[in-house]
DRENMARDO-616036 format. One record per residue (C-alpha): residue in three letters; x, y negated, z. Coordinates in Angstrom, 2 decimals. Example, Ala and Ser with C-alpha at 12.3 -4.5 7.8 and 13.67 -1.06 7.14 Angstrom:
% DRENMARDO-616036
{r->ALA; c1->12.30; c2->4.50; c3->7.80}
{r->SER; c1->13.67; c2->1.06; c3->7.14}
END
This chain:
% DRENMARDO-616036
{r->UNK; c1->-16.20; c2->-33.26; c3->-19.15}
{r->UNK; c1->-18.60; c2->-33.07; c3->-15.77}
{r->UNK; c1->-19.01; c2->-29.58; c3->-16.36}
{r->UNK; c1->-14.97; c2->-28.85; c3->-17.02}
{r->UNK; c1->-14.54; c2->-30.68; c3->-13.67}
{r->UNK; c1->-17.10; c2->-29.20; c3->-11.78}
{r->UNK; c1->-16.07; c2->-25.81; c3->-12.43}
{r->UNK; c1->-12.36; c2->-26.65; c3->-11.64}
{r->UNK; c1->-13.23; c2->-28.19; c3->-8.38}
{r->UNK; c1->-15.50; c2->-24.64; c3->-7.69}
{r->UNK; c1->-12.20; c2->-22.69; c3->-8.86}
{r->UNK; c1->-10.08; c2->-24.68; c3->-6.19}
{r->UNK; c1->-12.80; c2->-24.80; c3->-3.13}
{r->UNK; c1->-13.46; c2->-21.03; c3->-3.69}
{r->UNK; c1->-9.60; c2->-20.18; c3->-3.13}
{r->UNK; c1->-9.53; c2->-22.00; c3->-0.16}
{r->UNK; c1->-12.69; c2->-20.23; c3->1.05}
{r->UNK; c1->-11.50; c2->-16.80; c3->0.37}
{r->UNK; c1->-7.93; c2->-17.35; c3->1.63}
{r->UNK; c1->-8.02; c2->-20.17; c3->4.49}
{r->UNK; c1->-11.40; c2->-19.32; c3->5.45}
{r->UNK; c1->-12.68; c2->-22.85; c3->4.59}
{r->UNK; c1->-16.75; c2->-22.77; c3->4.80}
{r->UNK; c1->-19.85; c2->-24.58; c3->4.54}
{r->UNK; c1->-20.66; c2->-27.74; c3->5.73}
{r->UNK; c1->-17.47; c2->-29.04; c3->4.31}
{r->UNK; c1->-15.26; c2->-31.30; c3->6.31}
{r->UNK; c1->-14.05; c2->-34.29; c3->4.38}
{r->UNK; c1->-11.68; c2->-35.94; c3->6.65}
{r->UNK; c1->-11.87; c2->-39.58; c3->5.53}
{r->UNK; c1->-9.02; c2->-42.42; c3->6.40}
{r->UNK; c1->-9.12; c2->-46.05; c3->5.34}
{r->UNK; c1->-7.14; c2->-46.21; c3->2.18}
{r->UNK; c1->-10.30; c2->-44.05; c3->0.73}
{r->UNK; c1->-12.86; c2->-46.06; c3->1.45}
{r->UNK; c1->-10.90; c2->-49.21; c3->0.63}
{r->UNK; c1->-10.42; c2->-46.99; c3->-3.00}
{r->UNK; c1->-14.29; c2->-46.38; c3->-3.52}
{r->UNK; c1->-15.09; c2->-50.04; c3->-2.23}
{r->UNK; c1->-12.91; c2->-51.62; c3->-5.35}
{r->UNK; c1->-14.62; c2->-48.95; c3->-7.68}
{r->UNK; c1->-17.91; c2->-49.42; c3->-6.62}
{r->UNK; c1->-18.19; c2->-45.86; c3->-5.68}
{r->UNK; c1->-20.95; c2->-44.53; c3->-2.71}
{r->UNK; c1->-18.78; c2->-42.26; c3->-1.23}
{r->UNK; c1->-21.30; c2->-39.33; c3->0.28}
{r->UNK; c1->-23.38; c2->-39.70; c3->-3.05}
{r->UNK; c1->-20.55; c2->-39.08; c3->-5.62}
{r->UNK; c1->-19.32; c2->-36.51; c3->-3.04}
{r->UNK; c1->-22.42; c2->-34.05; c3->-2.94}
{r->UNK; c1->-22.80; c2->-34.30; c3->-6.66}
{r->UNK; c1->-19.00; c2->-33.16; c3->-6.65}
{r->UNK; c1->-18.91; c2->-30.52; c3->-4.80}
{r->UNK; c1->-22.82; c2->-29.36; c3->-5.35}
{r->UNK; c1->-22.70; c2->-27.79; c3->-1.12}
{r->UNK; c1->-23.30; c2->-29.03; c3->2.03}
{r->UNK; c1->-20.49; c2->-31.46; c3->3.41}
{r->UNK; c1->-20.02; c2->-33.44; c3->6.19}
{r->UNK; c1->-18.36; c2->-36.76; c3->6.12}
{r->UNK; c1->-16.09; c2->-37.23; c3->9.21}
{r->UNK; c1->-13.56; c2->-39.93; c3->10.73}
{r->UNK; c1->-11.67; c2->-40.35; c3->13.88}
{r->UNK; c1->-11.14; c2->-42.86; c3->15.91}
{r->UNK; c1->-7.49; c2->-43.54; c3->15.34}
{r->UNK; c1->-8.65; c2->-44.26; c3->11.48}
{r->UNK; c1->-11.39; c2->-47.02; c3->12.68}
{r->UNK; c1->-8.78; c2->-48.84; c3->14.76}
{r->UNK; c1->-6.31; c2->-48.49; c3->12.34}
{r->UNK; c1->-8.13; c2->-50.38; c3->9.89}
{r->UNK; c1->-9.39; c2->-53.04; c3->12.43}
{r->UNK; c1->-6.13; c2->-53.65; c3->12.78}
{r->UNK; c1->-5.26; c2->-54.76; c3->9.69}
{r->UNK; c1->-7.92; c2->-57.31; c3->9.63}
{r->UNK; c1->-9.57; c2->-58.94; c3->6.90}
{r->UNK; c1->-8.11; c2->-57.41; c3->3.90}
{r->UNK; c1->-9.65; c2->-54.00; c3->4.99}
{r->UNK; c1->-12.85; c2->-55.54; c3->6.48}
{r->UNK; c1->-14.99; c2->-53.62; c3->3.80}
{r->UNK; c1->-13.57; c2->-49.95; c3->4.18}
{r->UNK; c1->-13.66; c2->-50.65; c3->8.14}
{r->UNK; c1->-17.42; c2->-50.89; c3->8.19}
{r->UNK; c1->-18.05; c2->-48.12; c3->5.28}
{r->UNK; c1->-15.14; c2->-45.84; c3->7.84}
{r->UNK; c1->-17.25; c2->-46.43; c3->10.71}
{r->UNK; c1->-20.87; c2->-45.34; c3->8.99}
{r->UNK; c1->-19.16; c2->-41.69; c3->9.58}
{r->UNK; c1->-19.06; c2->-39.10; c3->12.21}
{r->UNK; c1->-16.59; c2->-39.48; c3->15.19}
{r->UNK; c1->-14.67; c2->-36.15; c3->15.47}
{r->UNK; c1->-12.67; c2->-36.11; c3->18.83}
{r->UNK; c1->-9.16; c2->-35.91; c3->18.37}
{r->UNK; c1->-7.01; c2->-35.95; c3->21.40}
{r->UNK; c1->-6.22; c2->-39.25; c3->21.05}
{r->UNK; c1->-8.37; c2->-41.19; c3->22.99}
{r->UNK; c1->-6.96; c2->-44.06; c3->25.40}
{r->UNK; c1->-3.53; c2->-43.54; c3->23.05}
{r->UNK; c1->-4.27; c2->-44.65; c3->19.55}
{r->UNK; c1->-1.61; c2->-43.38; c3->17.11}
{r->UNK; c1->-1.39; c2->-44.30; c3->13.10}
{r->UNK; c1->-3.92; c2->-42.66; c3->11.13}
{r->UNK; c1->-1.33; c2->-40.70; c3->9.37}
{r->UNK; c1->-0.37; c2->-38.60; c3->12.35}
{r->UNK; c1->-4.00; c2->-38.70; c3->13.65}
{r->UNK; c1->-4.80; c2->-36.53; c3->10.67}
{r->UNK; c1->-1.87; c2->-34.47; c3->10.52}
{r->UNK; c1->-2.60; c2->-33.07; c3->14.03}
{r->UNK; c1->-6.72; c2->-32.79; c3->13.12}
{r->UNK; c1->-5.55; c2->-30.38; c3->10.31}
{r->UNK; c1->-3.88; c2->-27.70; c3->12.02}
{r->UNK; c1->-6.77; c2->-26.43; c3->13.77}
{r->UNK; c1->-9.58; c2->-27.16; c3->12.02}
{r->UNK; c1->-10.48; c2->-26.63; c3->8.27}
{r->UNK; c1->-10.49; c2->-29.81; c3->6.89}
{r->UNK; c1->-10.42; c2->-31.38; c3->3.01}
{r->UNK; c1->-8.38; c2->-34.92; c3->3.63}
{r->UNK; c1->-9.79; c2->-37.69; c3->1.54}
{r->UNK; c1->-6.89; c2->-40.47; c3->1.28}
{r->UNK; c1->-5.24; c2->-42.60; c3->-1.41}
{r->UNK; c1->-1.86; c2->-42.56; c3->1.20}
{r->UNK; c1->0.95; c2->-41.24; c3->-1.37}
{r->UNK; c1->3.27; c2->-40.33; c3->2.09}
{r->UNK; c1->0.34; c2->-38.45; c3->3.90}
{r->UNK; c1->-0.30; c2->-36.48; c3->0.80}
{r->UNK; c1->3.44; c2->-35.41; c3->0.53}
{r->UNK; c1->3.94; c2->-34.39; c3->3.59}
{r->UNK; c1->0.64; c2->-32.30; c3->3.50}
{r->UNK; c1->1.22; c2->-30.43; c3->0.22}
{r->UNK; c1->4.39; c2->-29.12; c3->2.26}
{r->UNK; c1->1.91; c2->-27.11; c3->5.11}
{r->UNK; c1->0.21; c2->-24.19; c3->3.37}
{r->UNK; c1->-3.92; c2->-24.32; c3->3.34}
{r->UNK; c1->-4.17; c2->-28.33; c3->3.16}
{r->UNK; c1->-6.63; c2->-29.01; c3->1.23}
{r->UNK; c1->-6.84; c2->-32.46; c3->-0.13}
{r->UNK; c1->-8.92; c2->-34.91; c3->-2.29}
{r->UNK; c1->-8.25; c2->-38.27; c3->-3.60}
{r->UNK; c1->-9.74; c2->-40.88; c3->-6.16}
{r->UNK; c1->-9.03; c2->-40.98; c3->-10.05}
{r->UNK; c1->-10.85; c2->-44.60; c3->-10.37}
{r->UNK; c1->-14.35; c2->-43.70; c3->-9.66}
{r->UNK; c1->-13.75; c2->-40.21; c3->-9.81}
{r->UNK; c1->-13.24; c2->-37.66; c3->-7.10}
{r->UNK; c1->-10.96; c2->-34.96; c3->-7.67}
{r->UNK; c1->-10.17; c2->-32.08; c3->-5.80}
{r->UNK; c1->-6.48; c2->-31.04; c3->-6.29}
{r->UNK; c1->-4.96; c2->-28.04; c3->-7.05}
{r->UNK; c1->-3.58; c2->-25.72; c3->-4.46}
{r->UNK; c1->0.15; c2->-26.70; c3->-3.38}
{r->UNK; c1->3.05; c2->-24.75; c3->-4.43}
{r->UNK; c1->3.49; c2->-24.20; c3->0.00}
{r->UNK; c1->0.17; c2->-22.74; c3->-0.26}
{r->UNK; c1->0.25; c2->-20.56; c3->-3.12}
{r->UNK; c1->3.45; c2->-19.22; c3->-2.06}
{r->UNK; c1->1.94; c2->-18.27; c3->1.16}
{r->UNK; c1->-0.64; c2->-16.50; c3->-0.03}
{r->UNK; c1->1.47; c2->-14.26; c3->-2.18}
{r->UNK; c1->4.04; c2->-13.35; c3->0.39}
{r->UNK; c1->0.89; c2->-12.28; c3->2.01}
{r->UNK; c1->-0.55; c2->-10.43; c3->-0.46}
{r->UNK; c1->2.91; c2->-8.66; c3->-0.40}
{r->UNK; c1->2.95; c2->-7.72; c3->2.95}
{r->UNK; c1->-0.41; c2->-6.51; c3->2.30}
{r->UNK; c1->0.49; c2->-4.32; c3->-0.48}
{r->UNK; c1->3.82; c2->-3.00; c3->0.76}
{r->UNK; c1->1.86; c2->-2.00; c3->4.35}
{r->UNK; c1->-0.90; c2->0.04; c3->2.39}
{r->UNK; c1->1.88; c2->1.38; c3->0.46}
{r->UNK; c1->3.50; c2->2.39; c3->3.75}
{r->UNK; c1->0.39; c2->3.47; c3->4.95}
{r->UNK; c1->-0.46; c2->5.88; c3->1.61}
{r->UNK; c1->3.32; c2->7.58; c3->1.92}
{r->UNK; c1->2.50; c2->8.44; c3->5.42}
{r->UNK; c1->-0.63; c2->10.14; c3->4.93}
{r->UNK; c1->1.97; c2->11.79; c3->2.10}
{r->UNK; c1->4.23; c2->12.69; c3->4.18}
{r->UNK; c1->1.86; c2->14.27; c3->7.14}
{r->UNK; c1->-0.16; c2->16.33; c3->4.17}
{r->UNK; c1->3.58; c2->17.64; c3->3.58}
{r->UNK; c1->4.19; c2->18.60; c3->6.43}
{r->UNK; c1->0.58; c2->20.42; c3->7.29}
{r->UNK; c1->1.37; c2->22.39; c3->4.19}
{r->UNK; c1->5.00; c2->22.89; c3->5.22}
{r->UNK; c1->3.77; c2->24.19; c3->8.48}
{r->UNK; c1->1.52; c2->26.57; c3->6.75}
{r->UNK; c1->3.36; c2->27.91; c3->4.38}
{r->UNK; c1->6.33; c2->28.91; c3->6.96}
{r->UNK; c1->3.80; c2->30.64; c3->9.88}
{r->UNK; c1->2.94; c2->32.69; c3->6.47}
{r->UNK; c1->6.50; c2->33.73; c3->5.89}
{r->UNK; c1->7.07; c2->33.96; c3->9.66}
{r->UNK; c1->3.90; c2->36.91; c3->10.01}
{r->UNK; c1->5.59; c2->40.22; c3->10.69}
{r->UNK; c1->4.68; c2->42.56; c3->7.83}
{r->UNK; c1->4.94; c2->46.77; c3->8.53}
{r->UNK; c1->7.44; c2->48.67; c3->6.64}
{r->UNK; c1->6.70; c2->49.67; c3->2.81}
{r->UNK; c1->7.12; c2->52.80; c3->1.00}
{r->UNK; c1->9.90; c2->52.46; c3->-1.72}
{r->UNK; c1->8.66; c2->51.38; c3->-5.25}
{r->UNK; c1->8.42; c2->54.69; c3->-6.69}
{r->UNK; c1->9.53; c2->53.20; c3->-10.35}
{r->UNK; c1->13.01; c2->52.23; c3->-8.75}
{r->UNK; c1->13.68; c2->55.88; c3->-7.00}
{r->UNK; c1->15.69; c2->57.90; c3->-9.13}
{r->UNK; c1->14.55; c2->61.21; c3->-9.89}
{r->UNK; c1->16.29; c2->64.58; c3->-8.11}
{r->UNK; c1->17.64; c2->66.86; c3->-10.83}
{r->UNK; c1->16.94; c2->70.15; c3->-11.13}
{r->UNK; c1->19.49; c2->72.74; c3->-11.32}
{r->UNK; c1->19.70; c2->73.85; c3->-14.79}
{r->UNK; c1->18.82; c2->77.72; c3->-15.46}
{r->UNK; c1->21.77; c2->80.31; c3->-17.15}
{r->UNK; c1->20.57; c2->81.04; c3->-20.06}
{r->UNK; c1->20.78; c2->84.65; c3->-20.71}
{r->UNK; c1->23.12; c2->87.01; c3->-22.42}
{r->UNK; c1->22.17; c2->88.41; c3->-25.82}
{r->UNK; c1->21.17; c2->92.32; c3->-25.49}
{r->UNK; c1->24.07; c2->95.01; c3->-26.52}
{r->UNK; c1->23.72; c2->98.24; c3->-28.76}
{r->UNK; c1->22.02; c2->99.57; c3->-25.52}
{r->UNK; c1->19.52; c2->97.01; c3->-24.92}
{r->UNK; c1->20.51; c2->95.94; c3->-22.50}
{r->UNK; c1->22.25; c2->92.60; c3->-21.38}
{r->UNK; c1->25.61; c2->92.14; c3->-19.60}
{r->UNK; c1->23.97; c2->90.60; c3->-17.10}
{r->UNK; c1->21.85; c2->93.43; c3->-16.21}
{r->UNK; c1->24.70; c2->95.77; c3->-16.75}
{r->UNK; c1->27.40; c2->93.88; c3->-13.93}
{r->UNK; c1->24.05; c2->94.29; c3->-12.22}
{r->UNK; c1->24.07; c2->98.02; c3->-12.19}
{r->UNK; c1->27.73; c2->98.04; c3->-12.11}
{r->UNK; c1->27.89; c2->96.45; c3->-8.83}
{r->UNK; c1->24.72; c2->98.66; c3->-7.36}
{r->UNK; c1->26.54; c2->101.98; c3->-8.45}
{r->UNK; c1->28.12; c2->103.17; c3->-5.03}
{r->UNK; c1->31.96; c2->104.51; c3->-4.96}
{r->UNK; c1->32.76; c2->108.27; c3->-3.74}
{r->UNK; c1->36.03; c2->108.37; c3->-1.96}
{r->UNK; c1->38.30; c2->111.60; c3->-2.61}
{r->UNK; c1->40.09; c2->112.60; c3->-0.10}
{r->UNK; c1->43.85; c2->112.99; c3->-0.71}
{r->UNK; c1->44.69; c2->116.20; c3->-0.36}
{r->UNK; c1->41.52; c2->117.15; c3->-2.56}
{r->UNK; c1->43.23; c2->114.60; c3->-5.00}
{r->UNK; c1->47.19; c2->116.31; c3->-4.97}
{r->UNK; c1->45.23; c2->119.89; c3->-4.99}
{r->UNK; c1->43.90; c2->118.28; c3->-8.67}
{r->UNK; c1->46.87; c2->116.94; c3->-9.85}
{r->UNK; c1->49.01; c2->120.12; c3->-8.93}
{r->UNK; c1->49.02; c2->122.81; c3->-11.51}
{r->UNK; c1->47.86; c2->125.78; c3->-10.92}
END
């Protein structure tokens, strides 16, 4: 069982140290109603507390707390004097005591702080601020609780914004690779190229003028061909006329 407890009190602490940057010493931030706790279960409060948490801590008060339980007199005469056997932290308060309550309310928004009270209220309205961190006795046990449902919540819309701003991040680096590529590939279709010859597989051929083919050769041997040839190069004599009616007269 001290083992199971030990390493869910290690579980808790370390997601306070990784996400509210809680770190060694601790802080326990101790009020009245604790010591009054460990008083009626015989406990020795910074004894049982270092074998809890197995670190350095630092048991602290204010003075708000010590007055506090002065004023309610005898019936918290015991925790008074264990309070006081703690350090003083300043708190702002000085010269104007307020309840303990509020005094350690305002002591846990700037500093990191684990709040050791029994006060039901205080512990309500603490679970509501994300990164409280807050400890209370089970008889003579100390137990660290669990994260708050303010705090976890926080943490994941964080982790969100996180996520979606890398994403962001990742689709611009996209988007300016595009357009380097973009840019590259249109100055290559931009550069003026010099005329080309035409594919000579898409010219069509010129046709050639197909040749006669020649006439078959007569009795003579000789083709037709040849023969308008020498028809046409035989040269016409002209007869005069009256050499013509001195023919056709009879003699």
């Amino acid at each position: 069982m001290k083992i199971s407890r030990f390493k869910k009190s290690l579980k808790t602490l370390k997601f306070f140290v990784i996400n509210f940057d809680y770190h060694e010493p601790y802080q326990v931030l101790i009020d009245a109603t604790f010591c009054q706790a460990a008083l009626q279960n015989k406990v020795i409060i910074e004894e049982q507390l270092k074998k809890y948490f197995q670190s350095t801590i630092k048991l602290v008060t204010t003075q708000c707390i010590i007055l506090e339980a002065e004023s309610l007199g005898t019936p918290l005469s015991g925790a008074t004097m264990i309070v006081k056997q703690f350090h003083v932290h300043k708190c702002g308060h000085e010269g104007i005591p307020v309840p303990a309550s509020q005094c350690i309310k305002s002591m846990t928004q700037g500093e990191r702080y684990i709040v050791a009270s029994q006060d039901r209220t205080l512990q309500t309205s603490l679970r509501k601020v994300p990164g409280r961190c807050l400890l209370y006795l089970h008889k003579a046990t100390p137990v660290l609780e669990e994260p708050s449902k303010a705090s976890k919540k926080y943490i994941f819309k964080k982790s969100q914004k996180l996520f979606s701003s890398d994403v962001e991040k990742h689709i611009e680096r996209l988007k300016q690779n595009e357009g380097l590529q973009n840019d590259i590939l249109n100055k290559a279709r931009n550069k003026r190229k010099g005329p080309k010859n035409p594919n000579p597989l898409s010219c069509k051929k010129s046709k050639k003028p197909k040749a006669q083919p020649e006439s078959p050769p007569n009795s003579n041997g000789l083709n037709e061909s040849r023969k308008t040839n020498m028809k046409s190069k035989r040269k016409r004599i002209k007869i005069p006329t009256h050499v013509k009616a001195a023919l056709k007269s009879p003699q």
